[in-house]
C-alpha positions in Angstrom: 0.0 0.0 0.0 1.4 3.1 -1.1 2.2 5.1 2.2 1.3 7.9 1.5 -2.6 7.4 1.6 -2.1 7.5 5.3 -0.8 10.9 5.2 -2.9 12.9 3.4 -4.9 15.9 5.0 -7.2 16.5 1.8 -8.5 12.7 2.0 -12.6 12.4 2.7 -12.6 11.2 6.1 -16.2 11.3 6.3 -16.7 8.9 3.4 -17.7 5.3 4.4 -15.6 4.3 0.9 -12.1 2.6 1.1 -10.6 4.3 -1.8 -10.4 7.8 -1.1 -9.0 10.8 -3.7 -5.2 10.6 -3.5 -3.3 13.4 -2.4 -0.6 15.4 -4.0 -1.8 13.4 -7.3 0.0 13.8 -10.1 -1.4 12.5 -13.6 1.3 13.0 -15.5 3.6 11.2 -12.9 0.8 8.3 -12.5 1.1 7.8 -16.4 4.9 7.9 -17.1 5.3 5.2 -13.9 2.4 3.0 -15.5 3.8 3.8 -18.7 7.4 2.3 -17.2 5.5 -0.2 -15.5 3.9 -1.8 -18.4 7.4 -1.6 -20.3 8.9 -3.4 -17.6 6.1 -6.0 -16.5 5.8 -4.4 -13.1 3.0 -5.6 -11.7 3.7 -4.2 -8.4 4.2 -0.7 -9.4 0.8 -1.0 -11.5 -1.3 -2.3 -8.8 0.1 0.3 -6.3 -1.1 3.2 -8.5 -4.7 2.0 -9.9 -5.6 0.4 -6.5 -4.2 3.8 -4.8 -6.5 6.2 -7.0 -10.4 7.2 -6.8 -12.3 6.4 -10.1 -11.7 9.7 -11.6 -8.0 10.0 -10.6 -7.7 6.8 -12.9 -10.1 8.7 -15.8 -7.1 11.4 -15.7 -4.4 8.8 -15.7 -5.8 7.3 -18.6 -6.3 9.9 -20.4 -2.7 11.1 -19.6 -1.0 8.0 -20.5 -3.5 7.9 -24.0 -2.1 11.2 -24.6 1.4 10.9 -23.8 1.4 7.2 -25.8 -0.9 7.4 -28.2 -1.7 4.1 -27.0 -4.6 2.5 -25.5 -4.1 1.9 -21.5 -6.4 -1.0 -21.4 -4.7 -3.4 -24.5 -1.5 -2.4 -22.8 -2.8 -3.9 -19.7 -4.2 -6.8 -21.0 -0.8 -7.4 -23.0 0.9 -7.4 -19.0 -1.6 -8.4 -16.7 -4.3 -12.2 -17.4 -6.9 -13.9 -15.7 -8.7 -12.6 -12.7 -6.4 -9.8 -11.8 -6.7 -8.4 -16.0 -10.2 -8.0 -15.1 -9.8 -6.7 -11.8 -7.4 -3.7 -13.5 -9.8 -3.2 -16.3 -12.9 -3.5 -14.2 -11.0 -0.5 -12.1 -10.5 1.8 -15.5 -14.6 1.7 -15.8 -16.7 4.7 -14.6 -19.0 3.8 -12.0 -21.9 4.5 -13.8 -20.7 2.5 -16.7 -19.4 -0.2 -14.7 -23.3 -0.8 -13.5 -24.1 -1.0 -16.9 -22.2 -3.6 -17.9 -22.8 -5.7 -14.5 -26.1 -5.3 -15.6 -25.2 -6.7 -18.8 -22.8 -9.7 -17.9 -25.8 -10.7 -15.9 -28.1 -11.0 -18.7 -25.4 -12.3 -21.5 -25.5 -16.5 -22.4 -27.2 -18.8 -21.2 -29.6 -18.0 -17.9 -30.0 -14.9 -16.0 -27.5 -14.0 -12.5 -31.0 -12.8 -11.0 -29.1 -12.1 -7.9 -26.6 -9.8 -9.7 -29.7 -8.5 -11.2 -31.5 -7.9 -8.3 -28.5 -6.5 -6.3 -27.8 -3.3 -8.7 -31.8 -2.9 -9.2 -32.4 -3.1 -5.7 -29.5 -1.4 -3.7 -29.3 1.7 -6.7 -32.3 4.7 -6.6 -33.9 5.8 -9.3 -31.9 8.5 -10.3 -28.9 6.4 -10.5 -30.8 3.6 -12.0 -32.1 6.6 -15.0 -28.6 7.3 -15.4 -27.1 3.7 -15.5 -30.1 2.8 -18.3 -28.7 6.1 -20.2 -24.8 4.5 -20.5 -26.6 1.0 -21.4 -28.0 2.4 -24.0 -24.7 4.3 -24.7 -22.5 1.2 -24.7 -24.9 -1.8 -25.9 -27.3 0.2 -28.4 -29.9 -1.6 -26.5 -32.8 -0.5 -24.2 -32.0 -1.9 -20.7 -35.8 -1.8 -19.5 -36.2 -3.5 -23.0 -33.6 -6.0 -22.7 -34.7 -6.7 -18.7 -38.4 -7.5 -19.6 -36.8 -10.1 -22.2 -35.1 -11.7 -20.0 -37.7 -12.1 -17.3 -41.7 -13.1 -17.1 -44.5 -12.8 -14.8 -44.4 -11.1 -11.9 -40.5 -11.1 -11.3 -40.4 -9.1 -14.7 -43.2 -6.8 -13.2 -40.8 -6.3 -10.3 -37.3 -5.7 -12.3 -39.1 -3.0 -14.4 -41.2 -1.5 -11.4 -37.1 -1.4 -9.7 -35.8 0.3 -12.7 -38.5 3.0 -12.8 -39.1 3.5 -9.1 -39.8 6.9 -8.1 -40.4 7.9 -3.5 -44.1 8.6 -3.7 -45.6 9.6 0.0 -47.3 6.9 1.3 -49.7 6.6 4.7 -48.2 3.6 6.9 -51.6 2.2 7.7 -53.1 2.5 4.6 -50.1 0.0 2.9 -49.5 -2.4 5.7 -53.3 -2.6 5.2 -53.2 -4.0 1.9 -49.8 -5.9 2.2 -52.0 -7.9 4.8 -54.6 -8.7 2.5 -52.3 -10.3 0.0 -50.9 -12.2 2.3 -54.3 -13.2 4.0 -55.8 -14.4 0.2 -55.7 -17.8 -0.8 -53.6 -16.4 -3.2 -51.0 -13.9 -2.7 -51.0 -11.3 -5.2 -47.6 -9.6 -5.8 -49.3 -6.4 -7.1 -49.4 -4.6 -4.1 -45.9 -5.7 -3.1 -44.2 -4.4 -6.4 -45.9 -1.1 -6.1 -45.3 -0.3 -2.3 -41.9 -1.3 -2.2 -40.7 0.0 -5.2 -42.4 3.7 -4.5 -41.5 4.6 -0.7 -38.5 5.7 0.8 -37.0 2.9 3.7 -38.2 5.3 6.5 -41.5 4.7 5.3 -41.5 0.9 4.6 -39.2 0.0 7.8 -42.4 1.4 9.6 -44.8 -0.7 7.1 -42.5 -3.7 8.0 -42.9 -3.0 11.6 -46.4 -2.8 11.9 -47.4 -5.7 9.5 -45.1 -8.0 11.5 -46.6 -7.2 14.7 -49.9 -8.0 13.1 -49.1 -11.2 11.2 -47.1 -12.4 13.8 -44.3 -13.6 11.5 -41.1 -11.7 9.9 -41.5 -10.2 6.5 -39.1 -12.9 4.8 -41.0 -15.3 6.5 -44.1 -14.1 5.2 -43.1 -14.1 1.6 -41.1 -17.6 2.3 -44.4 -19.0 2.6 -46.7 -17.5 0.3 -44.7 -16.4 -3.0 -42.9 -19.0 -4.9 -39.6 -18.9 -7.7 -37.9 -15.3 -9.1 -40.8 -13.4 -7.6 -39.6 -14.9 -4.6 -36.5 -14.1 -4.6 -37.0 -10.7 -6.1 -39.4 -9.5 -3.4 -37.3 -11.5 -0.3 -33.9 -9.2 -2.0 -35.7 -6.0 -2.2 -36.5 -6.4 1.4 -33.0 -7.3 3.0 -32.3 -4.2 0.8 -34.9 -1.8 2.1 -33.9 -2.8 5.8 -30.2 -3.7 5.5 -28.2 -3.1 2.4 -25.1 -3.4 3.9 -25.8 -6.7 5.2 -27.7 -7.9 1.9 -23.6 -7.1 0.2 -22.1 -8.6 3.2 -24.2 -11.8 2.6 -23.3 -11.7 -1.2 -19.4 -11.5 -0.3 -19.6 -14.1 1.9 -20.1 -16.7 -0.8 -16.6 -15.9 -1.8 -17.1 -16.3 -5.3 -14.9 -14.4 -7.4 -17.4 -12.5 -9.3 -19.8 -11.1 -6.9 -16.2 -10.3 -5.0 -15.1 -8.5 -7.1 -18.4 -6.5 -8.8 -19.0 -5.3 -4.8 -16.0 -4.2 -4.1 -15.3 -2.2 -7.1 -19.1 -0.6 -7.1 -18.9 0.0 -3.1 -15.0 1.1 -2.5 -15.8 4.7 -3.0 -19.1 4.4 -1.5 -19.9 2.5 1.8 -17.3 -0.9 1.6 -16.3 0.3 5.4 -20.3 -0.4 6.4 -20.0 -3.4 4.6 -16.8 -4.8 5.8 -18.5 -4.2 9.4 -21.7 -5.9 8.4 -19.3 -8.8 6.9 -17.6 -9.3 10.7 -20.8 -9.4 11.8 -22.3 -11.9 9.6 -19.1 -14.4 9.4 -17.1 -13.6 12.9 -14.3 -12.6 10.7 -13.3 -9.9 8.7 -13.2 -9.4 5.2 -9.5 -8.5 4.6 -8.9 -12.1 6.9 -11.6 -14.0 4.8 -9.9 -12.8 1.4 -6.5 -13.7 2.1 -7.9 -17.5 2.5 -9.7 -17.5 -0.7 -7.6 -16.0 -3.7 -3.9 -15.5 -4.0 -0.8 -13.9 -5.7 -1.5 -10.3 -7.1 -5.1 -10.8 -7.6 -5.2 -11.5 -3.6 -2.9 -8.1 -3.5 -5.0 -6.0 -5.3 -8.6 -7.0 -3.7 -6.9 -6.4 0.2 -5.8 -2.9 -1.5 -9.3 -2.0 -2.5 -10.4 -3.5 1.2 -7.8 -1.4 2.9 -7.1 -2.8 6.5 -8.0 -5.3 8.5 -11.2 -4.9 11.3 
């Protein structure tokens, strides 16, 4: 880790995010060392800079180094770097917005759907950054993402995706929606109508006070509840969009603790800037271990390197 992180004064102490903007930064500096870096094969020297950088420190590197080269920084790091730690790097390069869009995509693309990938950005993301992560989909893919999300899904989980990716806060009264959450779960059959449109339209405030109040009256927990009377991706879809409204940072936590290098590596990148300090606490709590220990048990070499960077310290 480069040292000097630690001694920065114009650092964002108040962020909840791992990666913080680097101080005294230097583009022109980052560029020629990656630019010697790549020349020489140094892995080390190019993991201590892009791990060391916020997202759009790196967008000035790049374009730096493009400019400087005349070369593209992402074949010359694919020529240096393979495997899971090449798509680490180049995952790193991606603007977060962008980087949502093609998580989005990669969950969609072959054979089957990753709902849970799905779910996670549709659920944990608002609206307006949900509006803006359609607008680079269409940007990068020439495709409609509400288009391409209703193709991939039926029923009522593809009334749910495309209620997630349109949702707007409306005010709602507490009473008046743990009301009708109640009937649907008192029919013979549950209808996932009212579900969709309450949770996908209030604030948390609002619905952690709807939770509340409908457990107390149905005597069960809100998973529970949908455990027993929802079946398949609707399921899923409505059980995730709870843990979400209630927990987020425990719904990631959950998600890392599977270890799998994917879902590793899509939450850190999306959530290092943002909250990965809530969610490394949520993680302890889940596991009894931390997530900088748990790492270093399930990947190695450089890759293992360059995901305890993004993690930062140990808890």
């Amino acid at each position: 880790m480069d040292p000097e992180y630690f001694k920065s004064y114009e650092m964002c102490w108040g962020t909840l995010g791992t990666v913080r903007p680097f101080s005294n930064f230097r583009p022109e500096r980052d560029a020629l060392d990656i630019q010697a870096g790549l020349e020489k094969k140094d892995v080390d020297s190019l993991l201590r800079i892009l791990t060391n950088r916020n997202n759009a420190q790196r967008q000035d590197i790049t374009r730096n180094y493009e400019e400087t080269t005349k070369k593209d920084l992402k074949v010359g790091l694919k020529k240096v770097l393979s495997g899971d730690l090449e798509s680490l790097m180049l995952d790193l390069l991606v603007p977060p917005v962008r980087y949502e869009a093609h998580r989005l995509q990669q969950a969609m693309s072959g054979i089957g759907t990753d709902e849970e990938t799905l779910l996670e950005i549709l659920c944990i993301r608002s609206g307006k950054q949900l509006r803006e992560i359609s607008t680079a989909y269409k940007d990068l893919y020439k495709k409609d993402l509400a288009k391409e999300v209703k193709g991939e899904t039926s029923g009522d989980f593809a009334k749910l995706t495309l209620a997630l990716l349109t949702k707007e806060k409306v005010p709602g009264v507490v009473r008046r929606d743990i009301e009708s959450l109640l009937a649907s779960l008192n029919a013979k059959k549950a209808d996932a109508g009212p579900w969709i449109d309450i949770l996908t339209n209030r604030d948390s405030d609002h619905l952690n006070k709807v939770f509340m109040g409908l457990e107390l009256e149905s005597g069960q927990m809100v998973d529970q509840a949908l455990e027993k009377k929802f079946t398949g991706d609707v399921r899923l879809g409505l059980k995730v969009l709870v843990q979400c409204i209630q927990n987020p940072e425990a719904y990631l936590a959950q998600r890392l603790s599977t270890m799998k290098a994917a879902i590793v590596q899509g939450i850190m990148v999306s959530h290092c800037e943002e909250d990965l300090l809530c969610i490394r606490v949520a993680f302890l709590k889940l596991t009894g271990a931390s997530l900088y220990t748990t790492l270093q048990k399930h990947f190695k070499g450089d890759h293992l390197q360059a995901l305890l960077a993004i993690c930062r310290s140990e808890d």
